[in-house]
C-alpha positions in Angstrom: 0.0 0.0 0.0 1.2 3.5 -0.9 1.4 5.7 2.1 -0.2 9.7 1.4 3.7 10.3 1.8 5.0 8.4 -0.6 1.9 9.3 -3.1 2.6 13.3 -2.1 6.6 12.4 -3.0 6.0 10.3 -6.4 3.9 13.5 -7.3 6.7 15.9 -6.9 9.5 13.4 -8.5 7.5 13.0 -11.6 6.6 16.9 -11.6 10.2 17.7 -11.2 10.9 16.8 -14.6 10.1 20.2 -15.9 14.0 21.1 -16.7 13.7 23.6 -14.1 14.6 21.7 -10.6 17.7 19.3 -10.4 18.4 20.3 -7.4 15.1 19.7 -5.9 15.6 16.0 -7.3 19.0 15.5 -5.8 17.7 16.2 -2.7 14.6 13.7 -2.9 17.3 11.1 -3.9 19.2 8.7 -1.7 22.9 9.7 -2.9 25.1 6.9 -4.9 26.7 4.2 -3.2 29.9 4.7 -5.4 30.0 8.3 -5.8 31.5 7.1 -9.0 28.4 5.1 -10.2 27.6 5.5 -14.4 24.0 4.9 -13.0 24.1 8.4 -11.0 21.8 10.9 -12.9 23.8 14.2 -13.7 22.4 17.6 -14.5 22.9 16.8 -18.3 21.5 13.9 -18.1 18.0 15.8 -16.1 18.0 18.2 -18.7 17.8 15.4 -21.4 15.2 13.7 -19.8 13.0 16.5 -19.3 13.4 18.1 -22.8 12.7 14.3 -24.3 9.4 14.0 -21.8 8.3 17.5 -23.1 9.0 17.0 -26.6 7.7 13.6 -26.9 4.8 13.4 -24.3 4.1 17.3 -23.1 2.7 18.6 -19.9 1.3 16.3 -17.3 -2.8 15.8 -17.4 -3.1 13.2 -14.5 -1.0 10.3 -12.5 -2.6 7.5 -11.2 -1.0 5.0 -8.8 -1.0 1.0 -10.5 0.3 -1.0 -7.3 3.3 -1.7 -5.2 6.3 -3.9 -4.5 7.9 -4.5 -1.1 11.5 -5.7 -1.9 14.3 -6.4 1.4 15.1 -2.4 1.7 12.8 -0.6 -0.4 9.5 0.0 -1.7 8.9 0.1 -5.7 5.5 2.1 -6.5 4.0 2.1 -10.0 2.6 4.5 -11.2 0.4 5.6 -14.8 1.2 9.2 -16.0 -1.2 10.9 -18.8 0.6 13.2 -21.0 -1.4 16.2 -23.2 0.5 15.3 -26.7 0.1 11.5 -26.3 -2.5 9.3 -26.5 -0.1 7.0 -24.9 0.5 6.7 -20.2 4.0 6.4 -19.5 4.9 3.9 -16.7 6.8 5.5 -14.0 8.5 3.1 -11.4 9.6 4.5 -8.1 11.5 3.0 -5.7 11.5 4.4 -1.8 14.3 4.0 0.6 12.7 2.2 3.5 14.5 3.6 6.5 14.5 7.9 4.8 11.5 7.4 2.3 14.1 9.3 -0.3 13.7 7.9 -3.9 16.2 5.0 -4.4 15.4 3.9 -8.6 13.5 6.0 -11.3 12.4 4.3 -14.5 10.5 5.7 -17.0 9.0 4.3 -19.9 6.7 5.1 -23.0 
């Protein structure tokens, strides 16, 4: 079950990817194990991301939460996000940190 937390916080990490609030995600994110990790997400990399969710999908018309998997340290949440250009959800997964609630994973598909 998705707490009103967790649903408040999935919200604002799938908002954030307006291209305008990298910081904001960084510090809704557990930081990297390795600092040297290829997985970590840099500024760049945001940017990217948010000009390819804009160009491809546009603004954000609803999200709807699908379900939720506990795993050992962490909670993935699913969730169904309707775009205005696309006739199309994406599928956002979001994985929390057990122990801080930050965001652990991100995936993002359409």
């Amino acid at each position: 079950m998705i707490t009103n937390q967790e649903a408040e916080l999935a919200e604002r990490l799938i908002k954030l990817h307006d291209g305008k609030n990298y910081r904001a995600l960084q510090e809704m994110s557990m930081p990297p194990k390795d600092p040297d990790d290829e997985g970590k997400i840099t500024e760049s990399m945001y940017m990217k991301m948010c000009d390819d969710i804009e160009k491809e999908m546009g603004d954000i018309e609803s999200i709807e939460s699908i379900d939720t998997l506990m795993r050992a340290d962490s909670k993935f949440t699913l969730w169904k996000v309707k775009y205005s250009k696309s006739n199309f959800k994406a599928f956002w997964a979001i994985g929390f940190d057990l122990d801080t609630s930050k965001i652990q994973d991100v995936l993002v598909q359409w």
